[in-house]
N, C-alpha and C positions, 0 to 999 in steps of 0.2 A: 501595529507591529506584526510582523511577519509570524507565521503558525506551520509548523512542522507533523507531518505525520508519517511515522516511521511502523514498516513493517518486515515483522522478522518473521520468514517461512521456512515451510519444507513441505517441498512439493511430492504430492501423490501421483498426480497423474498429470506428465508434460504436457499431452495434448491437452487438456482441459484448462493448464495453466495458459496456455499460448490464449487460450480463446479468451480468458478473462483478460489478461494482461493487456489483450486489443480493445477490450470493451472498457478496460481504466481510462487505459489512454484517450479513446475518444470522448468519456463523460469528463475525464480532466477539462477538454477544451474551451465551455464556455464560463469556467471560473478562474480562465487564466493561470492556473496553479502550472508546475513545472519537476518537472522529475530531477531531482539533484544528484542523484549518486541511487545504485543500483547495484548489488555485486553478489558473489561469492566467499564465503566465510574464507578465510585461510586458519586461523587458530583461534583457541582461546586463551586467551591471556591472562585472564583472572576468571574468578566467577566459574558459574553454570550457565552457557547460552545454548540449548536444544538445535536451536535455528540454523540453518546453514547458508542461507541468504535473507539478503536483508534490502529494504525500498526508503529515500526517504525522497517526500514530495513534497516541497514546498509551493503555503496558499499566501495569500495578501494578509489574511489575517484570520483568526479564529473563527468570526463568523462564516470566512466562505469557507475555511476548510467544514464547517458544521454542516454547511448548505449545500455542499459538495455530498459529503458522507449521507445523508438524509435526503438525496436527490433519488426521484424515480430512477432514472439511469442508474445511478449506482448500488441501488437496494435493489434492482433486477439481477443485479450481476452476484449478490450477496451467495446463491443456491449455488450457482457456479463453481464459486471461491471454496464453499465447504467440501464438494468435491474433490477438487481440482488440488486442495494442499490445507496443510493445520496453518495458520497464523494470527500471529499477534498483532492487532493495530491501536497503536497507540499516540497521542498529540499531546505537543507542546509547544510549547508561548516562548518566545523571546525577548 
């Protein structure tokens, strides 16, 4: 079953964002995972969401989304990330 990882940001510093966003993008490649949607808050509807944009990446399934997140390549880019904006990453199962 397919595995979702959604993340909700707010960026501190664009450049620094741009540089990670390039370094997802290429660690996504060899888990075949795919960027589903990407955007800009427009409101909040209910709730309390801090975040103003938000990621979700869909992987094959649990394990590789794990293998992905735990991947040298992407635990490189982790110092980046803290920089660059606060966000929440979080996964779920289908």
């Amino acid at each position: 079953m397919a595995a979702y990882l959604i993340g909700n940001i707010t960026i501190k510093d664009a450049d620094l964002w741009q540089q990670y966003v390039a370094g997802v993008k290429s660690s996504l490649v060899p888990f075949e995972a795919k960027i589903v949607f990407r955007g800009d808050r427009l409101e909040v509807l209910a709730g309390n969401q801090p975040h103003d944009r938000v990621v979700v990446i869909e992987f094959r399934d649990e394990a590789t989304l794990n293998e992905w997140f735990h991947s040298k390549d992407y635990q490189a880019l982790i110092p980046l990330r803290e920089q660059a904006a606060d966000v929440v990453i979080t996964a779920y199962r289908t």
